[in-house]
Steps between C-alpha positions, in 0.01 A plus 500: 500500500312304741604469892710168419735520136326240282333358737146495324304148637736480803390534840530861609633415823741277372897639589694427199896683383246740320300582781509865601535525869838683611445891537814732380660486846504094551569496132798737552639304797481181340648621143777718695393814315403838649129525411553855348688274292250228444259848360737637304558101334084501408493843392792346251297242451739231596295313741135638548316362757128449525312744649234555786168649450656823689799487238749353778717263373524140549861242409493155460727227514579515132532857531765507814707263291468722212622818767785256536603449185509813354696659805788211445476597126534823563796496799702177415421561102534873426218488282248799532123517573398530108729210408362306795178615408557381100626117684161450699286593182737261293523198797062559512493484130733196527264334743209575247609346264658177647131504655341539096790216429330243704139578419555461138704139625213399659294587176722353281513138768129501479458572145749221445280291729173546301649448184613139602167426643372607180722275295406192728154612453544461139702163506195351714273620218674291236260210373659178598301279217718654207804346345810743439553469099800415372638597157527231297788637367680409872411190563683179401189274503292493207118434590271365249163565582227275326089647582323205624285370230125526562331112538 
């Protein structure tokens, strides 16, 4: 994983909710967690943080909020680490596919949106010099038609 989550074509200096900055003690301090704590949650693999070149670890924003979340889930819930664990894959898989959702919208909307230029396309093509033909069966006028008679 590179130094920013998805963050291919960004600027690498750009700070985003993804970017990993806060080492285990910050990250502790802001989440409310013991850092032993904050180990013991990666080693789980309920929030794993990026990593340094020298293996240290390194929270971001995203991540302290995640901290958060499972420590209220798991003191004002009751619910243990593995079911915890089970509700972040489910929530990520979730946001996956709500993500998958709108990409195959946004197909569909421009698929939609070639297809009508098509079909105007077409009606532009029609040859304006040509009479629609009527069944003579339909109408109520009878035409007699008489060739011209050469002179």
């Amino acid at each position: 994983m590179d130094g920013l989550r998805g963050g291919r074509g960004r600027n690498p200096y750009e700070l985003t909710e993804e970017s990993p900055v806060y080492v285990i003690s910050v990250a502790a301090q802001l989440s409310g967690l013991h850092p032993q704590t904050l180990r013991q949650y990666d080693r789980l693999g309920l929030v794993s943080p990026d990593r340094t070149p020298g293996r240290g670890r390194r929270y971001s924003a995203r991540d302290i909020e995640l901290l958060r979340a499972v420590q209220r889930l798991s003191q004002d819930e009751g619910i243990n680490l593995a079911g915890i664990k089970r509700i972040i894959e489910l929530e990520n898989q979730v946001a996956a596919l709500q993500a998958r959702v709108a990409e195959l919208a946004a197909a569909v909307d421009g698929a939609a949106i070639a297809m009508q230029q098509r079909e105007a396309a077409v009606h532009a093509s029609y040859r304006r010099d040509l009479v629609p033909y009527q069944d003579a069966q339909q109408a109520s006028a009878l035409v007699v038609w008489r060739p011209k008679r050469p002179e």
